[in-house]
C-alpha positions as CSV (number, residue, x, y, z in Angstrom):
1,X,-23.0,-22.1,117.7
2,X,-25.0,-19.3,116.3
3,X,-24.5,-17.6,113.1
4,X,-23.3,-14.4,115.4
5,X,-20.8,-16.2,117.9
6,X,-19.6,-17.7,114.2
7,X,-18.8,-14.4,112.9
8,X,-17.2,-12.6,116.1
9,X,-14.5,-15.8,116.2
10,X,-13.3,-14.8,113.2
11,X,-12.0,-11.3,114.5
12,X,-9.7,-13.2,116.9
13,X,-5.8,-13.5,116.9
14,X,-6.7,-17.2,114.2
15,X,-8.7,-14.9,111.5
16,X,-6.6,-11.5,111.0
17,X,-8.0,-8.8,109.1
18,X,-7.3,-8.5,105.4
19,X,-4.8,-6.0,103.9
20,X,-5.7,-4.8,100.7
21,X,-2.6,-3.2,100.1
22,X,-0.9,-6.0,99.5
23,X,-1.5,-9.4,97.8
24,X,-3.1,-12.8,100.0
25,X,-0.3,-15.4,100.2
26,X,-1.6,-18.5,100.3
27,X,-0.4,-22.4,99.2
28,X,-2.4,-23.6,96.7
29,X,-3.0,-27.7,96.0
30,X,-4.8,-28.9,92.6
31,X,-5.6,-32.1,92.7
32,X,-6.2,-33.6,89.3
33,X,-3.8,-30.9,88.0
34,X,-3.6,-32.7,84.5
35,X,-7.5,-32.5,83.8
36,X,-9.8,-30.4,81.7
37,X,-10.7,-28.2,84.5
38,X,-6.9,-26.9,85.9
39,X,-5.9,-25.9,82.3
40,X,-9.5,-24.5,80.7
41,X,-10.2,-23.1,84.3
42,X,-8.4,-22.8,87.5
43,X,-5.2,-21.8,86.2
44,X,-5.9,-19.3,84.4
45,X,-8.1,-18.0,87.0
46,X,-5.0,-18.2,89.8
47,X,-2.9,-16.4,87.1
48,X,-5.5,-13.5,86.4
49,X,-5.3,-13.1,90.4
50,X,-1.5,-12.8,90.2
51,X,-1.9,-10.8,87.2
52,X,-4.4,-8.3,89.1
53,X,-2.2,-8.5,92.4
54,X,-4.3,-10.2,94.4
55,X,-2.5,-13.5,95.2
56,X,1.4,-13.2,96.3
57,X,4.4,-14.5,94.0
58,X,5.4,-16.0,96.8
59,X,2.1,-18.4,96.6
60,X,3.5,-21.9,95.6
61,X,0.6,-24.2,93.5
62,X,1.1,-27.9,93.7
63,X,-0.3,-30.2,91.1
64,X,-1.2,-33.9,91.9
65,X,-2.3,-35.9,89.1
66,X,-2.3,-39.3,88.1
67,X,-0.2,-38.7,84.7
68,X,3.2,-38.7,85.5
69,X,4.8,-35.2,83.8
70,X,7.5,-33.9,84.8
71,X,7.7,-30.1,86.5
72,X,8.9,-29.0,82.8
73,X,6.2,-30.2,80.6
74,X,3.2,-29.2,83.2
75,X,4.5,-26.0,83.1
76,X,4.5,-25.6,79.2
77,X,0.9,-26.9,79.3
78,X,-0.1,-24.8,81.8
79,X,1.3,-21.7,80.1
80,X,-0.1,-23.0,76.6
81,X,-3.6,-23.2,78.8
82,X,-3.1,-20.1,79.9
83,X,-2.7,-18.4,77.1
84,X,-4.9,-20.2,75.1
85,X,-8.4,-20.1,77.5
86,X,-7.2,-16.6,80.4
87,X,-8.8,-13.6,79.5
88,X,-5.0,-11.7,78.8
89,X,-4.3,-13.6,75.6
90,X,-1.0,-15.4,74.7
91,X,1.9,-14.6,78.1
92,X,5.4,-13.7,77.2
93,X,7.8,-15.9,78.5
94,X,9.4,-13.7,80.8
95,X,6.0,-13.1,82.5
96,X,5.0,-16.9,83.0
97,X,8.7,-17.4,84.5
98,X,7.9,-14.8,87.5
């Protein structure tokens, strides 16, 4: 397949257009979600997209890790990450719970 007959599938019925008018929706899976990198990087990243209305509330991220934590305490770490290493500074609670 050329590099054109690559691009002209995407316009089909599989690959529709982008609104920019509202946010993507999308399910997002981190595996290795207790690491260095989901709480220094990814996260914070995913919640500056939120933030700037470019992914969906409706968007659920799923953590696999090895460490067993329960939904709870990933949750505190990830917003302690969050507002520790994203550019926005420390999150109000009420924020993070959206």
């Amino acid at each position: 397949m050329t590099s054109d007959q690559n691009h002209s599938d995407r316009n089909d019925a599989h690959f529709p257009a982008a609104d920019s008018s509202s946010p993507s929706e999308a399910a997002i899976v981190i595996f290795g979600a207790s690491g260095d990198l989901t709480s220094r990087k990814l996260v914070p990243a995913l919640f500056e997209l939120w933030r700037g209305g470019f992914l969906s509330e409706h968007s659920p991220i799923v953590g696999a890790a090895r460490r067993e934590k329960t939904d709870d305490e990933f949750r505190r770490e990830m917003h302690a990450a969050v507002s520790q290493h994203g550019r926005s500074g420390v999150i109000a609670d009420d924020v993070w719970r959206r």
